[in-house]
C-alpha positions as CSV (number, residue, x, y, z in Angstrom):
1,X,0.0,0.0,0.0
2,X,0.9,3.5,-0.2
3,X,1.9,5.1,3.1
4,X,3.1,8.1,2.5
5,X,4.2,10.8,0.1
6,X,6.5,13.3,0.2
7,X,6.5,16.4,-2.8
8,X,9.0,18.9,-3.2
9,X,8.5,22.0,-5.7
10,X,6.4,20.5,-8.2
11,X,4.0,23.0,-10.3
12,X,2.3,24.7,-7.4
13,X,3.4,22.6,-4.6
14,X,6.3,23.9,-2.6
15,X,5.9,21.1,-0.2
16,X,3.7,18.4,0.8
17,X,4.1,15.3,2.8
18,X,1.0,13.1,3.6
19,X,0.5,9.8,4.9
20,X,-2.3,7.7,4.2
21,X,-4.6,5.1,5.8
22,X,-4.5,1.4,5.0
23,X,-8.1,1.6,4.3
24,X,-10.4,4.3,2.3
25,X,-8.9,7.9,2.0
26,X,-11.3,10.7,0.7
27,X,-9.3,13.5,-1.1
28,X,-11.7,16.3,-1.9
29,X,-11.0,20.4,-3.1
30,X,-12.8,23.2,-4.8
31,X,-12.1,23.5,-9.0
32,X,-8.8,24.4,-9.4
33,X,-7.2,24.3,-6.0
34,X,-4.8,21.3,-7.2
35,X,-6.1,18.1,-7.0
36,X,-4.8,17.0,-10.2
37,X,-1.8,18.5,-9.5
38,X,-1.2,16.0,-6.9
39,X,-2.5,13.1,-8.8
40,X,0.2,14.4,-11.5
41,X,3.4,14.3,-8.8
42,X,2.4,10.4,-8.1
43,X,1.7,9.9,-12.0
44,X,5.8,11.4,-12.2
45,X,7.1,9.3,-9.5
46,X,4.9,6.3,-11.5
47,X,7.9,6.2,-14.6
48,X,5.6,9.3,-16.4
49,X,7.8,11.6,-18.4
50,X,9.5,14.4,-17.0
51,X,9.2,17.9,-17.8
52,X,11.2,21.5,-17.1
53,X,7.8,22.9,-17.2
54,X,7.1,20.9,-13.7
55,X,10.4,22.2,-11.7
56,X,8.4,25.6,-10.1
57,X,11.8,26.7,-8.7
58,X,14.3,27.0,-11.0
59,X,17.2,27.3,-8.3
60,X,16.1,23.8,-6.8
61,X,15.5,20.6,-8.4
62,X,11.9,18.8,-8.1
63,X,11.7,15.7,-5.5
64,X,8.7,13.5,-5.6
65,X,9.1,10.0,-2.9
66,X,6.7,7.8,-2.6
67,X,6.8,4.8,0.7
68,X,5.2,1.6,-0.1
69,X,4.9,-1.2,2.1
70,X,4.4,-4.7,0.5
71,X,5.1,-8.4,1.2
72,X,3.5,-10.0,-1.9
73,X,6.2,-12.6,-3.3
74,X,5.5,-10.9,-6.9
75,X,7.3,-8.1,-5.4
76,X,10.4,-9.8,-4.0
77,X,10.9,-11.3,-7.1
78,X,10.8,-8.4,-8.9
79,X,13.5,-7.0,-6.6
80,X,15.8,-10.5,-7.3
81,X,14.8,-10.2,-10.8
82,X,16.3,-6.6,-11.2
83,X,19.5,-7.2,-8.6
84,X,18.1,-5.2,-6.4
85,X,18.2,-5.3,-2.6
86,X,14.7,-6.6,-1.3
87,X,12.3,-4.7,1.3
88,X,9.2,-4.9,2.1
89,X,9.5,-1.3,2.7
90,X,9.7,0.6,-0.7
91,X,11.3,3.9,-1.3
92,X,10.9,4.9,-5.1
93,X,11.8,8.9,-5.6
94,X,11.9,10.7,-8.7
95,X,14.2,14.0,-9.2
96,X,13.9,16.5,-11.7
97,X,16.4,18.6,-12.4
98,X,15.4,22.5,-13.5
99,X,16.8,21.4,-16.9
100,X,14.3,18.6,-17.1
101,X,16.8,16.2,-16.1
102,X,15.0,12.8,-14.5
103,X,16.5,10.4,-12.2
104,X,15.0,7.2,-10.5
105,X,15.6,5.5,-8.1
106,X,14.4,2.5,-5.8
107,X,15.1,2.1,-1.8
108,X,17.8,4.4,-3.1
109,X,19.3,2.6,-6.1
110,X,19.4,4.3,-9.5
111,X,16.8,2.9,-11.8
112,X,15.2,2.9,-15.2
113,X,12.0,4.3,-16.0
114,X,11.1,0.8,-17.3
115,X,12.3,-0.3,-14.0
116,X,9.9,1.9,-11.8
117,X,7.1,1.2,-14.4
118,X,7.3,-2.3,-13.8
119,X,7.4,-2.2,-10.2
120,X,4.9,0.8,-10.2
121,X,2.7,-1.8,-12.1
122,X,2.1,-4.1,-9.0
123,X,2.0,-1.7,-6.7
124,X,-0.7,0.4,-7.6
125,X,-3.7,1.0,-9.8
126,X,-4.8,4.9,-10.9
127,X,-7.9,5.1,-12.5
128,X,-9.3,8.2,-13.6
129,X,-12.8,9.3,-15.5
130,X,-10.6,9.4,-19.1
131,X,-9.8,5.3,-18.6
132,X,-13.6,4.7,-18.8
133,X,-12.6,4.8,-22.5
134,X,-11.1,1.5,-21.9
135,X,-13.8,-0.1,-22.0
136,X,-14.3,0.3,-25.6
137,X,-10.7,-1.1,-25.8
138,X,-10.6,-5.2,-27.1
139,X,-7.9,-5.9,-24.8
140,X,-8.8,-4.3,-22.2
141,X,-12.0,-6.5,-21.8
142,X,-10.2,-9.6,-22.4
143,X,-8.0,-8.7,-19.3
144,X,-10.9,-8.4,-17.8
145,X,-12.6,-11.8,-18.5
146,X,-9.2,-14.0,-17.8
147,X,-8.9,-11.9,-14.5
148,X,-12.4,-13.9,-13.4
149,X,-10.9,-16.9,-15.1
150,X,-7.9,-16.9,-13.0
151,X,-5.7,-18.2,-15.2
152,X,-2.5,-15.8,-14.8
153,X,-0.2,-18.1,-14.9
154,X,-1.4,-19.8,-17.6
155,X,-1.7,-16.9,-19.5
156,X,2.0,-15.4,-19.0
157,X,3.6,-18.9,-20.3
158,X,1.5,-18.6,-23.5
159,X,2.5,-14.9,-24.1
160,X,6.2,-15.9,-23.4
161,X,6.2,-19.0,-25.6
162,X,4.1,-16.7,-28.4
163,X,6.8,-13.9,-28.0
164,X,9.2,-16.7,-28.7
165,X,7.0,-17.5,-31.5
166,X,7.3,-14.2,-33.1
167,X,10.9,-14.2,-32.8
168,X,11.4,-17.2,-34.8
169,X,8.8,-16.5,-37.3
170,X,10.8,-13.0,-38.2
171,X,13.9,-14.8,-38.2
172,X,12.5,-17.8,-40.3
173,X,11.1,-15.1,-42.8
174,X,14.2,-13.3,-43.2
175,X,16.4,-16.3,-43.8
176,X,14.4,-17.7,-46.6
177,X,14.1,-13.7,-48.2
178,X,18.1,-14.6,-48.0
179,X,17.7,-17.7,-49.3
180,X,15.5,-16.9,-52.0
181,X,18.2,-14.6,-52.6
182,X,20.8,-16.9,-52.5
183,X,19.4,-19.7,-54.8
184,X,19.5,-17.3,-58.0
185,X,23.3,-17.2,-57.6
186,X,24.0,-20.7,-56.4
187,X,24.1,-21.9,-60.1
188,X,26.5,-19.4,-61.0
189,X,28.7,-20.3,-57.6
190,X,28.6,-23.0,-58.6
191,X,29.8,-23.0,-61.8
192,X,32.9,-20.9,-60.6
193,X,34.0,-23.6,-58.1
194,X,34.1,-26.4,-60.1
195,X,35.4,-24.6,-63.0
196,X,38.6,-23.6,-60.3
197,X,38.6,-27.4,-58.9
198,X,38.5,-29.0,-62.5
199,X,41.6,-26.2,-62.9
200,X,43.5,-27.8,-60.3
201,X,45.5,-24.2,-59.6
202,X,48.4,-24.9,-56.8
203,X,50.1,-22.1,-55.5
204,X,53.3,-20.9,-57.6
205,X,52.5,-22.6,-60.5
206,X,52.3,-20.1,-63.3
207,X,55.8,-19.0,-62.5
208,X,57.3,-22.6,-62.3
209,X,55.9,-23.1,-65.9
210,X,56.7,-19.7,-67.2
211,X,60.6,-20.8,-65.9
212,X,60.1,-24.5,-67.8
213,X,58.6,-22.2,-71.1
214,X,61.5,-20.1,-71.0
215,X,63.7,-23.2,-71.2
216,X,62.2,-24.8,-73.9
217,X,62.6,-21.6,-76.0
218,X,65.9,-21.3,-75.8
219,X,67.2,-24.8,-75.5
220,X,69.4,-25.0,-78.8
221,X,71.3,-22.0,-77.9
222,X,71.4,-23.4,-74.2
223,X,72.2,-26.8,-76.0
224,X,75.1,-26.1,-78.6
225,X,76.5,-23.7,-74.8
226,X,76.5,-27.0,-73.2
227,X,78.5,-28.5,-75.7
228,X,80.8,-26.6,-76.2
229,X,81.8,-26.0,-72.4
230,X,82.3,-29.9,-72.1
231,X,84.3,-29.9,-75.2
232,X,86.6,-26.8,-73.8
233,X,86.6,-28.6,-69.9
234,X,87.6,-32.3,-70.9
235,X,86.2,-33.9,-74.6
236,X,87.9,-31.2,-76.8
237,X,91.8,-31.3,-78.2
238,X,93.5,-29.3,-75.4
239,X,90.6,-29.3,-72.9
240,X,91.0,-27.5,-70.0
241,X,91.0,-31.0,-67.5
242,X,94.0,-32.7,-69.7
243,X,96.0,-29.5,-69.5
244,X,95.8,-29.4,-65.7
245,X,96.9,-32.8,-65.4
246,X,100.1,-32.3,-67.8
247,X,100.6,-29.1,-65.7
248,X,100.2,-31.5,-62.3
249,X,102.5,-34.7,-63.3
250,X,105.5,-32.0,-64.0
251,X,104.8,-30.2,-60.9
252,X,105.1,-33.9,-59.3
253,X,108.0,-35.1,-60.8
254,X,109.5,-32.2,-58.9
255,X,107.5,-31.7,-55.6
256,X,110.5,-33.8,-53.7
257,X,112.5,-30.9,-54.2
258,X,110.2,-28.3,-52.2
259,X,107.1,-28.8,-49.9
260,X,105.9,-25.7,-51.0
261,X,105.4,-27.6,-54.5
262,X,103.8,-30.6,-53.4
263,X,101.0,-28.2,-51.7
264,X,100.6,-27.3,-55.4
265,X,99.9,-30.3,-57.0
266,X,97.3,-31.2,-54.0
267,X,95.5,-28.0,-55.0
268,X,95.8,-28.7,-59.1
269,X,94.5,-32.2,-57.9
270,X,91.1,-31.0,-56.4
271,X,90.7,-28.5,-59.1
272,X,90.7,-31.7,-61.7
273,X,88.3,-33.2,-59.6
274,X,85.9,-29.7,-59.3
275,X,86.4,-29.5,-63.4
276,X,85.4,-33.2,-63.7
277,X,82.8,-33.1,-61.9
278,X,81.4,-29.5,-63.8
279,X,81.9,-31.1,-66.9
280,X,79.7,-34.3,-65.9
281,X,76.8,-32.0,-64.9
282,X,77.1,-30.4,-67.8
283,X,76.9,-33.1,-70.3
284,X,73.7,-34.7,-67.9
285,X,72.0,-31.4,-68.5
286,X,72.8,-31.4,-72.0
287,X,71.3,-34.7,-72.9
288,X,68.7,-34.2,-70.6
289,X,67.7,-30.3,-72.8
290,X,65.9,-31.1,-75.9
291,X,63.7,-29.0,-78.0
292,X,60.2,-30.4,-77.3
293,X,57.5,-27.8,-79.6
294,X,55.0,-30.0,-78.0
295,X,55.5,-30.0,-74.3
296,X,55.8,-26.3,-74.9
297,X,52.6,-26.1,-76.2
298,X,51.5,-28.1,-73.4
299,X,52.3,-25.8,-70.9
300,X,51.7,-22.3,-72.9
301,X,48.1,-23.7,-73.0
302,X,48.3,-24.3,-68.7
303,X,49.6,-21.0,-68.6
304,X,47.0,-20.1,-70.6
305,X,44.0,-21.6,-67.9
306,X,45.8,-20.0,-65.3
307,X,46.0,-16.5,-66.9
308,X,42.3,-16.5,-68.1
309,X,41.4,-17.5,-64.0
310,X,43.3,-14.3,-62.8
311,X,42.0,-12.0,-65.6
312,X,38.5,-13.2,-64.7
313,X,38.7,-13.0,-61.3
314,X,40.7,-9.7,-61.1
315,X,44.0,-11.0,-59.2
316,X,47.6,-11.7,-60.1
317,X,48.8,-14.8,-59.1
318,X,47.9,-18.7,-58.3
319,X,47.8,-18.1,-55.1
320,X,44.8,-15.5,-55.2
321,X,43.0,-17.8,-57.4
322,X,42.8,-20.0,-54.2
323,X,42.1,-18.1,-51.9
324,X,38.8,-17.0,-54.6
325,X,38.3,-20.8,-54.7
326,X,37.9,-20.8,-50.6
327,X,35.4,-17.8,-50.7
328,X,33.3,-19.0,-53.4
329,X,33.1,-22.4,-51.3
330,X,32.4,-20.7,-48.1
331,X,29.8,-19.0,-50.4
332,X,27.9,-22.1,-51.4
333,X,28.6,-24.0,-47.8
334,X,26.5,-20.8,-46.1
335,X,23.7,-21.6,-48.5
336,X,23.6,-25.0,-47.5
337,X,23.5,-24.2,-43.8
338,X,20.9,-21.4,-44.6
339,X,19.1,-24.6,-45.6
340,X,19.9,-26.5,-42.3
341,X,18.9,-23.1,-39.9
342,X,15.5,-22.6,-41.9
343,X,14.9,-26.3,-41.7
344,X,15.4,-26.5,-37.5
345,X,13.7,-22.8,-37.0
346,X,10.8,-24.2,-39.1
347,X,10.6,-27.6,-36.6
348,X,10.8,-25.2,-33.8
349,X,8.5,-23.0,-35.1
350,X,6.2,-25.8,-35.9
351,X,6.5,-27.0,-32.0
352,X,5.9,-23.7,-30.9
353,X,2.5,-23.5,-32.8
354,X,1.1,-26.8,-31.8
355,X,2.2,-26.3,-28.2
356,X,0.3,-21.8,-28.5
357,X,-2.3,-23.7,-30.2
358,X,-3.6,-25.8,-27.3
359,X,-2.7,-23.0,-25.0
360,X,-4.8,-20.9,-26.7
361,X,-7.5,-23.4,-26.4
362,X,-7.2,-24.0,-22.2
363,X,-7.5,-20.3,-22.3
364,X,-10.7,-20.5,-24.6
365,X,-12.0,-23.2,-22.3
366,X,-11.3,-20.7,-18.8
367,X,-12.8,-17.3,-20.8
368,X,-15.9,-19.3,-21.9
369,X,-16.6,-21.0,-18.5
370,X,-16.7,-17.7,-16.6
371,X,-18.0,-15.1,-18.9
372,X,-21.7,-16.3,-18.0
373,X,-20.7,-15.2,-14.3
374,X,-18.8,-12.3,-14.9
375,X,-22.0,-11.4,-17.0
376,X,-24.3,-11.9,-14.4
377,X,-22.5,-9.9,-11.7
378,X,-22.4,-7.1,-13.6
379,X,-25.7,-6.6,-14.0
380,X,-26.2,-7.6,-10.3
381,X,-24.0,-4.5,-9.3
382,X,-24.9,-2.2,-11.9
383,X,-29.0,-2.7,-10.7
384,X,-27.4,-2.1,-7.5
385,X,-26.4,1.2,-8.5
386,X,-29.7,2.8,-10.2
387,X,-29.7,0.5,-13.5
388,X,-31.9,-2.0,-13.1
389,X,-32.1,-2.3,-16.7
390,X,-29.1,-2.9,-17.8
391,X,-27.7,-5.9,-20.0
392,X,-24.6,-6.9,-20.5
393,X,-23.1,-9.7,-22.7
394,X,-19.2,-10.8,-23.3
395,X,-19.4,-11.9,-26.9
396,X,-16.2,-13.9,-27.6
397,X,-14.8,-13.9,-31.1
398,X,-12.3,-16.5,-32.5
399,X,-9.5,-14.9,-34.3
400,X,-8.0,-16.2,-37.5
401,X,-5.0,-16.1,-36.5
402,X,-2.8,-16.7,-32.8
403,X,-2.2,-13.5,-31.1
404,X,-0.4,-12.2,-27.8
405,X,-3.4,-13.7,-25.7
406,X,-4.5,-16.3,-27.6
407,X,-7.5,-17.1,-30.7
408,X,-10.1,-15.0,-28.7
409,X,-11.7,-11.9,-29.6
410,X,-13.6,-9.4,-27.4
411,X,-16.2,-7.8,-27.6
412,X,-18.7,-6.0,-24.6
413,X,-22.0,-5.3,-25.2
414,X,-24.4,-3.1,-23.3
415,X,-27.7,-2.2,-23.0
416,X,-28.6,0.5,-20.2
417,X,-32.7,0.4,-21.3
418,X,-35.8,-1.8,-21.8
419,X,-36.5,-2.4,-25.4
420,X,-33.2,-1.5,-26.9
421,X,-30.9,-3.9,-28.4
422,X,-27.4,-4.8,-27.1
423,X,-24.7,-3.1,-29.1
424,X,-20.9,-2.1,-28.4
425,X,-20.2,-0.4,-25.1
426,X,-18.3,2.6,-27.2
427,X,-22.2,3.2,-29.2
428,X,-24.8,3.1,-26.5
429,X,-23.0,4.3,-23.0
430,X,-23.8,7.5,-21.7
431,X,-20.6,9.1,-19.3
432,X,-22.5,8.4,-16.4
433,X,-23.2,4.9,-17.2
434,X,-19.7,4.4,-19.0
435,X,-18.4,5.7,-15.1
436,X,-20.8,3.1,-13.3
437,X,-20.1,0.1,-15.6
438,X,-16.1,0.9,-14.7
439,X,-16.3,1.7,-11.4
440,X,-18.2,-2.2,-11.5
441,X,-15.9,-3.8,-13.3
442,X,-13.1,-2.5,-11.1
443,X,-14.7,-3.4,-8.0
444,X,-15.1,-7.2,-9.3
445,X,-11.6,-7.4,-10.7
446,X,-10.3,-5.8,-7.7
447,X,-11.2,-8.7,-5.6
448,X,-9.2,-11.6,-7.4
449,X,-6.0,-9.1,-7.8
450,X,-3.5,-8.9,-5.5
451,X,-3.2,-5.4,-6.6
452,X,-2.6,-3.4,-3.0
453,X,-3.6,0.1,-3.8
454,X,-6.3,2.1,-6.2
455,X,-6.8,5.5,-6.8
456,X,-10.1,6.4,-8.6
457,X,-10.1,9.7,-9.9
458,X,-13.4,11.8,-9.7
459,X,-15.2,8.1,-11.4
460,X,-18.5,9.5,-9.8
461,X,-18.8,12.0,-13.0
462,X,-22.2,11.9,-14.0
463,X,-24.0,10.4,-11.0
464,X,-25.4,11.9,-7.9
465,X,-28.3,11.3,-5.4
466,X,-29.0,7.5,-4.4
467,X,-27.0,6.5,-7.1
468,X,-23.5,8.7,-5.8
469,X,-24.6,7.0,-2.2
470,X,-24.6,2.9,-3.6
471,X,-21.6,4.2,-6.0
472,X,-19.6,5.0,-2.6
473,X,-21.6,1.8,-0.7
474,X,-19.5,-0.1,-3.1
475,X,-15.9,2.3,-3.1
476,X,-16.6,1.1,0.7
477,X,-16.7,-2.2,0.2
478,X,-13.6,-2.2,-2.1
479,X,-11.9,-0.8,1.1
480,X,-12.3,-4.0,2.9
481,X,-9.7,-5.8,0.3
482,X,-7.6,-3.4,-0.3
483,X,-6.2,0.3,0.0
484,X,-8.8,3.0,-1.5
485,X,-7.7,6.5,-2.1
486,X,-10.7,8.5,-4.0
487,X,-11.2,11.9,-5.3
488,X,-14.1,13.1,-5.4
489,X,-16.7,15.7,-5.4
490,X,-19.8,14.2,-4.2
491,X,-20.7,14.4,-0.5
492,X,-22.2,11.1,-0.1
493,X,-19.0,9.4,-1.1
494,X,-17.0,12.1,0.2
495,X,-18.3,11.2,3.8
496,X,-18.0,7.5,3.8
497,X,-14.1,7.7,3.7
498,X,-12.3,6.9,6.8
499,X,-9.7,9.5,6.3
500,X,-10.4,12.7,5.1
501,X,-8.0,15.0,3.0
502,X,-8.4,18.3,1.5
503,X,-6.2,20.1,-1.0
504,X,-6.6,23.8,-1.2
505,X,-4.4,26.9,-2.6
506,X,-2.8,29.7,-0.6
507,X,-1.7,33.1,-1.5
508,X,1.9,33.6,-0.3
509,X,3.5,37.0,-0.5
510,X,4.6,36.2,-4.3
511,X,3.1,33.0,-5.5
512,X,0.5,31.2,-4.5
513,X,0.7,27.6,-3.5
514,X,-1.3,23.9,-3.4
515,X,-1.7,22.3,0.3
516,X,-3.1,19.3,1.5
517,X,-4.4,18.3,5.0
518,X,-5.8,16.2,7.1
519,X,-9.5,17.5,8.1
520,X,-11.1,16.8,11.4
521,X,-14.2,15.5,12.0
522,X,-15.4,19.3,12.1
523,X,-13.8,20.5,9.3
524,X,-14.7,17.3,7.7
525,X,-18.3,18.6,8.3
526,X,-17.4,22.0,6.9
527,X,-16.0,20.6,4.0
528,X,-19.1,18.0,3.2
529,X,-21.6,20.5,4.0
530,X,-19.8,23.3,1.3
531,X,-19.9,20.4,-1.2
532,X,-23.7,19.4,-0.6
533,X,-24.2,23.2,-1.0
534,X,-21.6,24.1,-3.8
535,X,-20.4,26.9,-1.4
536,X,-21.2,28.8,1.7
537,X,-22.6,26.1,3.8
538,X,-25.9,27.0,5.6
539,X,-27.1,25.3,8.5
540,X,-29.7,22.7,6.8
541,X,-25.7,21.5,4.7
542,X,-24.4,21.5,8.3
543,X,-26.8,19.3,9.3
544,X,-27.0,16.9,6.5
545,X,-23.6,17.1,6.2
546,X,-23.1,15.3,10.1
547,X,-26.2,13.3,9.4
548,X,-24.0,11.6,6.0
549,X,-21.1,11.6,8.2
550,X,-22.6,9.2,11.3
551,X,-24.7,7.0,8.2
């Protein structure tokens, strides 16, 4: 419930710190004086936006605090949800800065705005005359319906698993767009790999041929080289091997004469042996060097292949052509597992349905078993307060299609008079009758919620007399479940509160200010007595004022 609040320099409040009953609290006030004012500071510290325009004092920043006390376990798991340290004792505070600047924050940890929302959400309900136009809302009334069919839980597994749903089916859509997409190139891809496997590229190849080509071009002039170096090193008269060893014998027949001479012939010796073995490679290489015109054509024409990749794939060498090869594969392997991904979000998405669809259907089941009831206590309460006419009927719709709550549509229909047909709420209620038929519903739904706190909002518009007295009969009975704060302008409701609050304005030197207190049980007669008489009270308002007050 909401215990107390606390408002600092917000629009015409300066300051304001209340604290309210666990029961019914009555907040009355002339036009004007500020009672929306005040139901604006607790929308604020609720996760509404924040404005500059609010901050009254520019030199100080706006403060709006709010103390809850609850010890529901939705709460506590809210708090373990959000990392938050638990109390049942709830600070949330709101700060403005003059700038417009907001902060949050809960039992004084910074929060978001989705954050206070959320917990905002189970904490209180504000209903004010403009929500009557919820009624003509579809989902509205289907909250309305599963809340007699008391199938939460239920209800919050099937919108989890259809969010999941959702999720897959966007994802599923988008891969096949890309695989649509894919599929008009995979031919082409296709084509391009094998034509680079068949190819059989390996890295450094086109030089090692262009090496070989340049070999075979020139291998008569390379040839007749060869030849004619063996001939000059050992086959030829004179060669350069026989003279070395003429040179050597008569160097030996000598080298007894001088060491130094003998060192001479060992060095002519390993030259021979050098030469000899120069002049065998030579005459391997020169038999092995032939003109071959057709093993050059061989390889001008693999040259060729490789040349015509490169050009056509716009890169230099072998070793780009692979690495094109390994990109156009990785190109063709994502198609197939585009394949295998659509294929296992399509069985999951396929699960998901069958599992929503009989979801959908034990929520079907639960709406349709209690819309009968819901029906008839409606009509029960609203004859209870001055309608004894009325119909009301919960025509459920099937949908063609799952949605966030399942394959049923809403629709209320109302009657408020004999001998007139049942049509949609939006096209037949009056205000007034709008204002009864929500203040009903609330008061039904408010008894299978665990909701703590509700603030009606001036929701006696357009009633008065006995009706205004069973409309706050029932505000009364509310009380007895939960915490009730009520603003209001009708004395009959207005004295059946067990707490009594007034805002007014007062004129300060250079501004005037909003104030709220606390009336006592003779001002509380003042104050009923100047509503029954919509000012000056005279002494018949006095008197029927106290006589409201002791009903």
């Amino acid at each position: 419930m909401l215990r107390a609040l606390h408002i600092r320099n917000y629009a015409l409040i300066d300051t304001i710190d209340v604290a309210f009953p666990d029961n019914m609290a009555i907040i009355t006030g002339e036009t004007g004086a500020g009672k929306s004012i005040l139901l604006g500071a607790l929308f604020l510290l609720l996760g509404q936006r924040a404005e500059a325009e609010l901050v009254n004092d520019k030199t100080k920043k706006c403060i709006v605090e709010g103390e809850f006390v609850s010890k529901h376990p939705e709460i506590k798991n809210f708090f373990t949800q959000n990392d938050l340290d638990y109390s049942h004792e709830i600070l949330i505070r709101r700060e403005v800065s003059p700038e417009g600047k907001s902060r949050a924050f809960i039992n004084d940890t910074p929060v978001t705005l989705t954050q206070i929302k959320a917990l905002a959400s189970k904490l209180i309900d504000i209903h004010s005359q403009h929500e009557n136009l919820l009624l003509n809302e579809s989902g509205f009334q289907l909250s309305v319906v599963d809340a007699y069919a008391a199938h939460q839980v239920l209800l919050d597994d099937y919108k989890k698993q259809f969010t999941r749903y959702k999720t897959i089916s966007k994802e599923l859509e988008f891969l096949i767009i890309r695989e649509s997409e894919a599929n008009k190139e995979r031919d082409y891809l296709e084509f391009q790999v094998n034509e680079l496997v068949e190819a059989k590229v390996e890295a450094g190849e086109e030089k090692k041929i262009e090496e070989e080509l340049d070999l075979l071009s020139h291998a008569e002039t390379i040839k007749s080289a060869l030849l004619s170096s063996s001939d000059i090193l050992m086959a030829g008269d004179g060669n350069v091997v026989a003279a070395l060893i003429e040179a050597r014998n008569k160097l030996n027949s000598v080298a007894n004469y001088n060491a130094a001479l003998a060192e001479l012939v060992q060095r002519i010796n390993a030259s021979i042996v050098e030469l000899k073995d120069v002049s065998a490679e030579v005459e391997n290489l020169e038999e092995k060097i032939s003109h071959d015109p057709q093993k050059a054509s061989t390889l001008s024409e693999r040259l060729d292949v490789i040349l015509r990749l490169t050009q056509k794939h716009r890169v230099n060498t072998a070793e780009e052509l692979l690495k094109i090869q390994e990109e156009l594969s990785g190109k063709l392997d994502n198609i197939s597992t585009l394949e295998s991904q659509i294929e296992h979000l399509q069985k999951e998405k396929d699960a998901l349905q069958a599992a929503l669809n009989k979801m959908a259907a034990r929520l079907n089941a639960g709406r349709k078993k209690v819309v009968g009831k819901l029906e008839d206590d409606i009509m029960k309460h609203l004859g209870d307060l001055g309608m004894p006419n009325a119909r009301f009927k919960i025509d459920l719709q099937p949908l063609a299609e799952l949605s966030s709550t399942g394959t049923d549509g809403v629709q209320f229909m109302f009657s408020a008079n004999k001998g007139k047909d049942l049509r949609e709420v939006e096209k037949v209620a009056s205000g007034g009758e709008l204002s009864r038929l929500m203040l009903v519903i609330k008061a039904l739904v408010a008894q299978l919620t665990d909701m703590p706190t509700i603030i009606f909002d001036e929701i006696d518009t357009g009633v008065s007399g006995q009706v205004a007295g069973q409309v706050a009969e029932l505000v009364l009975k509310i009380s007895s479940s939960m915490q009730v704060i009520m603003i209001t302008h009708l004395p009959q409701i207005a004295s059946r509160g067990n707490t009594h609050f007034m805002v007014y304005k007062e004129d300060k030197k250079d501004k005037t200010v909003t104030r709220i207190k606390q009336l006592s049980n003779e001002e509380r007669v003042e104050e009923i007595a100047r509503m029954i008489s919509m000012g000056k009270p005279g002494s018949s308002a006095i008197k029927t004022a106290t006589e409201l007050l002791q009903k």
